[in-house]
N, C-alpha and C positions, 0 to 999 in steps of 0.2 A: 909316944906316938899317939895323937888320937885316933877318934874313930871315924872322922871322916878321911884322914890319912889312909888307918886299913881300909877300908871299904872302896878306897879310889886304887889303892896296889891289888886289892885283889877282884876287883873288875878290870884291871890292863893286862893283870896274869892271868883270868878265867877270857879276856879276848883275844890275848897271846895264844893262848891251847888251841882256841876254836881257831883260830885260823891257821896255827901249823897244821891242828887235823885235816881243815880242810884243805888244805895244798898239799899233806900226803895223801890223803882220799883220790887228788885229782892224778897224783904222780905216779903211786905207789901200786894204782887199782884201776885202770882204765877198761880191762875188763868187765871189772863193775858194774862201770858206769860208762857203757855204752851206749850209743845213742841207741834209742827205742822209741815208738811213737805214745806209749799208753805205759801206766804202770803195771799193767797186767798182760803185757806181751813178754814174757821169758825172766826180764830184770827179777831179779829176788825182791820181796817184800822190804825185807831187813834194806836193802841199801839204799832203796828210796825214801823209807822212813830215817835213816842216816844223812843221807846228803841233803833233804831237807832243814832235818835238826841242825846239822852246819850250816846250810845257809842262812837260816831264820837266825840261829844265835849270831854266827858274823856280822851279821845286819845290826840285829839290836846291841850286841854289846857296843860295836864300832860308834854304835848313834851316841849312846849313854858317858863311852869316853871324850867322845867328842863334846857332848853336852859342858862334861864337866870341864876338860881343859878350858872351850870357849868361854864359861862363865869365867875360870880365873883368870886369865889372858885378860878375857874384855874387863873386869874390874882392873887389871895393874895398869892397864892402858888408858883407862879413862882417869886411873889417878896421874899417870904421867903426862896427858894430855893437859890438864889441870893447872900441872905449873909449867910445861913446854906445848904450845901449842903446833910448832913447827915438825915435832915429832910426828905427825900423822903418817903420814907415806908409811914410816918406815915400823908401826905399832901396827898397821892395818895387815901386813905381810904376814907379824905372828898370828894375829885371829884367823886369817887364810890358812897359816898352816896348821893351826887348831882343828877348825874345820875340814880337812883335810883327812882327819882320820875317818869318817862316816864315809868318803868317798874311795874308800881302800876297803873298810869292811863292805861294801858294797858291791865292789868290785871283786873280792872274791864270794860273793852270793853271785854273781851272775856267772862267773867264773862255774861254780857249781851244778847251777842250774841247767849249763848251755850242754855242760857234760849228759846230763838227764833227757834232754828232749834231744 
């Protein structure tokens, strides 16, 4: 296995973690993370600095997987466009759902977030 192989498993398994964290953060602990207007009205210190760290990492990991799926995707596609050009429709769907992962870790940062405020 090379090493950009590990380096891409274990950026899908370190944005797998943060995002189960953060959906048992949201499930597990609504207490928590009750709605409050300020960080220093009652919420503990610790779990704003927590549901942050989930959010931010969700965010960036989701971006950096997506980065990479969409570079390989967009290179097999533009080799298969190369010799089929009629393929487009249907090569444009997989970079969509490439992309697609940034708007999932996204969506659980906001997810997060909305718990917080």
């Amino acid at each position: 296995m090379t090493h950009v192989n590990r380096f891409v498993l274990a950026a899908l398994a370190l944005t797998l973690a943060v995002a189960v964290a953060g959906s048992a953060l949201l499930v597990a602990a609504p207490g928590v993370l009750a709605a409050t207007p300020s960080p220093g009205s009652g919420l503990p210190a610790d779990a704003w600095g927590l549901a942050l760290l989930a959010a931010s990492l969700s965010t960036a990991l989701a971006a950096i997987g997506a980065g990479y799926a969409v570079a390989k995707v967009g290179a097999a596609a533009i080799g298969a466009l190369a010799e089929r050009p009629e393929l487009f429709g249907r090569l444009l769907i997989f970079v969509g759902l490439a992309e697609g992962i940034a708007i999932y870790g996204l969506i659980v940062s906001i997810l997060i977030l909305n718990k917080l405020v």
